[in-house]
N, CA, C and O of each residue as an XYZ file, in Angstrom:
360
protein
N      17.027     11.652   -237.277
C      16.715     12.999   -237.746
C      16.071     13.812   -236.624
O      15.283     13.132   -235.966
N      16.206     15.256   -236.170
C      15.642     16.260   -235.259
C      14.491     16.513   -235.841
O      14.153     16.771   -236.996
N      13.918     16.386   -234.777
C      12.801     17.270   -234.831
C      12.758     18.527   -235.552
O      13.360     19.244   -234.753
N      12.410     19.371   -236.654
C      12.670     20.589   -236.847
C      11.469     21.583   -236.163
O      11.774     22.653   -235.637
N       9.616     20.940   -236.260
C       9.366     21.645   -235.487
C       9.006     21.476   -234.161
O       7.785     21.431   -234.012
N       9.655     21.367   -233.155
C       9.280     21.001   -232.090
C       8.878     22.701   -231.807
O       9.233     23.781   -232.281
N       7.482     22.004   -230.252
C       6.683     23.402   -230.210
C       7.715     24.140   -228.949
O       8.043     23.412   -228.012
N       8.082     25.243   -228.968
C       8.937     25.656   -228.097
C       7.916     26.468   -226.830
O       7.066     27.357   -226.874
N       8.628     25.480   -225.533
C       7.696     25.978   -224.338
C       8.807     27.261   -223.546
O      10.020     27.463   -223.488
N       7.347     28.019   -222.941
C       7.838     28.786   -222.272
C       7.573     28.911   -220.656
O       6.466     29.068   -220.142
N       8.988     28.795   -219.878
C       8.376     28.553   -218.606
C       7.697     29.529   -217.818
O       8.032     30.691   -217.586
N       6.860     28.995   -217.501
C       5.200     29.852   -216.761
C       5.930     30.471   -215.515
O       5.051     30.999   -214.834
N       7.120     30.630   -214.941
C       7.949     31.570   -214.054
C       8.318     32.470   -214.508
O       7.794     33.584   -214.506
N       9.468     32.070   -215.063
C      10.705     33.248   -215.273
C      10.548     33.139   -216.677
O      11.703     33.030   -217.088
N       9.605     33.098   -217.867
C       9.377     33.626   -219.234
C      10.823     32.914   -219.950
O      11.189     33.408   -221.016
N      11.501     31.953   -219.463
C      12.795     31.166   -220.143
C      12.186     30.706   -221.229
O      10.969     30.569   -221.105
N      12.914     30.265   -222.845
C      12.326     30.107   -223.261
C      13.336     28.468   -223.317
O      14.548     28.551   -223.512
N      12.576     26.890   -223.101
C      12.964     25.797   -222.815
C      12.688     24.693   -223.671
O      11.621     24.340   -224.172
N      14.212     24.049   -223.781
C      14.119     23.098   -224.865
C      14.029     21.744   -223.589
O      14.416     21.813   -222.423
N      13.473     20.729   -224.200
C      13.040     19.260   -222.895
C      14.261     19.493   -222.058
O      13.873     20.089   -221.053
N      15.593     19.294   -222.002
C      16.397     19.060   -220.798
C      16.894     20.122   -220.347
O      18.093     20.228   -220.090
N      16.128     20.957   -220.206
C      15.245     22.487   -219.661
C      14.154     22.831   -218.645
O      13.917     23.913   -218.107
N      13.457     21.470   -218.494
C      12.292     21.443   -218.093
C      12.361     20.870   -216.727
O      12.891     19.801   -216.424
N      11.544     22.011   -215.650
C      11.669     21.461   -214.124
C      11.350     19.727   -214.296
O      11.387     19.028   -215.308
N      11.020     19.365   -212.827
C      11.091     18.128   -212.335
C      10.142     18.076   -211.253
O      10.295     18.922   -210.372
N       9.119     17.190   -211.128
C       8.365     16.743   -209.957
C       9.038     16.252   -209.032
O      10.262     16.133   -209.081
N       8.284     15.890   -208.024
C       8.991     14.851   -206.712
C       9.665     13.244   -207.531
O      10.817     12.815   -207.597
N       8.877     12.913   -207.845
C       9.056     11.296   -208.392
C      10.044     11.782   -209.714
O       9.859     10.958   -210.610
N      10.960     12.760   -210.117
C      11.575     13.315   -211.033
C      10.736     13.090   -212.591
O      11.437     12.953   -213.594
N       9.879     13.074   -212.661
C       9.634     13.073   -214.004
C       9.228     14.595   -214.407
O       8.999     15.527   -213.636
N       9.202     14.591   -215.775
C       9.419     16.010   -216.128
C       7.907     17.000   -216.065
O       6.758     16.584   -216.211
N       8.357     18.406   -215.801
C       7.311     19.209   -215.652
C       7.407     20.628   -216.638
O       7.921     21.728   -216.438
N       6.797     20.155   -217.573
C       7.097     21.053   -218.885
C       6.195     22.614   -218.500
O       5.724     23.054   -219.550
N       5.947     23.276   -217.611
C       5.398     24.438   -217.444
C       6.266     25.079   -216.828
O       6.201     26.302   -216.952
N       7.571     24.402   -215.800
C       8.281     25.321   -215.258
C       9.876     24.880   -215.979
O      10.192     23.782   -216.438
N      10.671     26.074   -215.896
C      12.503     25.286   -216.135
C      12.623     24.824   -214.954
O      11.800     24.880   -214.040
N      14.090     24.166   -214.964
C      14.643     23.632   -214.040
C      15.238     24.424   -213.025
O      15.765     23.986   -212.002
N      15.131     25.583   -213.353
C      15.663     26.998   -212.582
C      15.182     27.412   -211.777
O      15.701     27.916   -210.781
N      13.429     27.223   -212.172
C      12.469     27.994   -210.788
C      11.336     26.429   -210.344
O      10.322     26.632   -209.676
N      11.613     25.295   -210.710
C      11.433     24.310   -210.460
C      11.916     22.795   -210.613
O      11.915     22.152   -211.663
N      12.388     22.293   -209.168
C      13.162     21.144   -209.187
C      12.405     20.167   -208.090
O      12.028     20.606   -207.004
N      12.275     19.178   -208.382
C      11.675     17.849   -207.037
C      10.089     18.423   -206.852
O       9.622     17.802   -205.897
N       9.176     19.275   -207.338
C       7.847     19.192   -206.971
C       7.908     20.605   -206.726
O       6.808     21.096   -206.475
N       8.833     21.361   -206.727
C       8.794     22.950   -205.240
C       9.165     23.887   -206.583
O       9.783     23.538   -207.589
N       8.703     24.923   -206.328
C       9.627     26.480   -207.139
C      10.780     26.607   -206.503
O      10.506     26.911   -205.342
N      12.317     26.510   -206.697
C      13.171     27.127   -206.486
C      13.264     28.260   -204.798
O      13.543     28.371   -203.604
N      12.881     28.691   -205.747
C      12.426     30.703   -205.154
C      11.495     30.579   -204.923
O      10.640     30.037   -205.624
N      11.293     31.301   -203.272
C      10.161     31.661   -202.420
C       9.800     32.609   -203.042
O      10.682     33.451   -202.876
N       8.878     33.093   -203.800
C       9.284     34.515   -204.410
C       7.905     35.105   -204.621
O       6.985     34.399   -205.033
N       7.737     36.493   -204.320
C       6.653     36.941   -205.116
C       6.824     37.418   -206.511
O       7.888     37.288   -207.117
N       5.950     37.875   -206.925
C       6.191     38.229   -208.898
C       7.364     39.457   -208.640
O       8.457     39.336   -209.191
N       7.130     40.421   -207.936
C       8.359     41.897   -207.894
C       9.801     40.687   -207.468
O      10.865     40.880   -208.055
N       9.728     39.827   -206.724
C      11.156     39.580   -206.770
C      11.862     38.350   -207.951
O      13.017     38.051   -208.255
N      11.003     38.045   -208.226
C      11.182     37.252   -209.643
C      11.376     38.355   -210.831
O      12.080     37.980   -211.769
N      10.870     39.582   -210.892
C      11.071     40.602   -211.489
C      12.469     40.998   -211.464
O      13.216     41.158   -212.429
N      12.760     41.158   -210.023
C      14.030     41.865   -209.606
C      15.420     40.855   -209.805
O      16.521     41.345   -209.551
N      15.309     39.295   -210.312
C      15.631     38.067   -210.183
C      15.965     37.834   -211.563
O      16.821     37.013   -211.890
N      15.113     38.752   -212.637
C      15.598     38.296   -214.122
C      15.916     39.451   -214.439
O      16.872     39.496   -215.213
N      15.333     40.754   -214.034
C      16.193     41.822   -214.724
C      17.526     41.902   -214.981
O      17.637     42.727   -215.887
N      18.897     41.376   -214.587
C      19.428     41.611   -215.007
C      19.954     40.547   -216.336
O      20.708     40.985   -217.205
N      19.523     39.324   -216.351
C      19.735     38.416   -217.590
C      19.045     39.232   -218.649
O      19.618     39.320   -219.735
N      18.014     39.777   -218.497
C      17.239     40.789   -219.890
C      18.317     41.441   -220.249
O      18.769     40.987   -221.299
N      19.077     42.545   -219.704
C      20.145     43.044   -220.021
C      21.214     42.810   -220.598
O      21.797     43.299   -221.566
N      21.492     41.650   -219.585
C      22.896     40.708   -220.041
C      22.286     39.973   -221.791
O      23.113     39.309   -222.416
N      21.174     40.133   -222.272
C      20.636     38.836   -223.059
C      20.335     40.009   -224.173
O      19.636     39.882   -225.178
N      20.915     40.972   -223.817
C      20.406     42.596   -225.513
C      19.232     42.499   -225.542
O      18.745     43.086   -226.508
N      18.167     41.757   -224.576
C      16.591     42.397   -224.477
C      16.219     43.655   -223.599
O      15.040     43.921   -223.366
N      17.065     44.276   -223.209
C      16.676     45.439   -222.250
C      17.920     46.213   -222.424
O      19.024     45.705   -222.617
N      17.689     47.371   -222.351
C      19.108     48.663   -222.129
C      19.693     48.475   -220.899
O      20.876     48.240   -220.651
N      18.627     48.617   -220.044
C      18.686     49.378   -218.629
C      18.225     47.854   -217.737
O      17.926     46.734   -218.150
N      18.334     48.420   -216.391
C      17.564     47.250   -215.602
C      16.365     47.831   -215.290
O      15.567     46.980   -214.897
N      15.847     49.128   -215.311
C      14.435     49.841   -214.913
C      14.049     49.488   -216.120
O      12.934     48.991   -215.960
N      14.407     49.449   -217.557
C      13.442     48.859   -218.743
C      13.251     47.249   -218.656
O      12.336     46.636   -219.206
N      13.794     46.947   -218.240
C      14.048     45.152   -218.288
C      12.957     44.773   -217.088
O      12.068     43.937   -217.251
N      13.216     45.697   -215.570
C      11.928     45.313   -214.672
C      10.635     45.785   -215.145
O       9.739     44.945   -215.229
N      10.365     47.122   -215.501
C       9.286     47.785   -216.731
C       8.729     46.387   -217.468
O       7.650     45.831   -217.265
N       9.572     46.077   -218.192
C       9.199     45.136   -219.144
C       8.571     43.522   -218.416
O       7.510     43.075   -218.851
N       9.094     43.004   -217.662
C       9.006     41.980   -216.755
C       7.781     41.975   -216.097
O       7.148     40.950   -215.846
N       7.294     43.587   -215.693
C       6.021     43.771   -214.708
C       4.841     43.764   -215.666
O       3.741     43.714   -215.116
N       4.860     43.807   -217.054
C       4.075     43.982   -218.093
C       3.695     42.385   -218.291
O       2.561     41.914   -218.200
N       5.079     41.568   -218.624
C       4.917     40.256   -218.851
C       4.700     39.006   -218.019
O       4.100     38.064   -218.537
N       5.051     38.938   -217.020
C       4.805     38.210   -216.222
C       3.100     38.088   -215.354
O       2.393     37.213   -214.855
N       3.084     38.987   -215.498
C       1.194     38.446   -215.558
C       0.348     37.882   -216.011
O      -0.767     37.617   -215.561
N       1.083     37.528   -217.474
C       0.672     36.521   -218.590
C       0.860     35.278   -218.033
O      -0.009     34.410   -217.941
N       1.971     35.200   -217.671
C       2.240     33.850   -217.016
C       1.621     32.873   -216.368
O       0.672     33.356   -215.750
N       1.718     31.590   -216.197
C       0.765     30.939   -215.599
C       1.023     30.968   -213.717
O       0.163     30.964   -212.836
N       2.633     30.997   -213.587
C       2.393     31.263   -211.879
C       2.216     32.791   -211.218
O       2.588     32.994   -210.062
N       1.735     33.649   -211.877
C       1.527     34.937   -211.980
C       0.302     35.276   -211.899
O      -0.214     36.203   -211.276
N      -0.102     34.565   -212.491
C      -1.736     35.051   -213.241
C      -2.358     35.309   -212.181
O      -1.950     34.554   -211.299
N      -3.476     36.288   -211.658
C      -4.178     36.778   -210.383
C      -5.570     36.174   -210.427
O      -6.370     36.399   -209.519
């Protein structure tokens, strides 16, 4: 039987929202449930990135995903949220 409530994580990068074989990877590959596998693989972030280009990096999936009209509402929106985040946070 599934799980029905499993707690749904959100990765502390790029705001993905990740089910377990979703979830980055350390060096020794075991799993790292704060980042996806997208902006973290083997221990490292993906992307060298500061927060504006991680901004500039998902705006257009917001779009593509009917969460944003535009890509200036989708980066708008991104520069609001991603400060929440845990690799963001100042």
């Amino acid at each position: 039987m599934e799980k029905q409530n499993q707690e749904l994580k959100i990765c502390q990068s790029c705001g993905m929202p990740m089910q377990e074989d979703q979830y980055g990877t350390e060096k020794d590959g075991s799993s790292n449930e704060l980042y996806c596998c997208y902006c973290y693989k083997g221990g490292a972030f993906v992307q060298d990135c500061d927060m504006e280009g991680m901004v500039e990096f998902c705006a257009p999936f917001e779009v593509e995903g009917g969460r944003a009209r535009t890509l200036e509402e989708a980066k708008e929106g991104l520069r609001k949220y991603f400060p929440t985040l845990e690799r963001w946070k100042a």
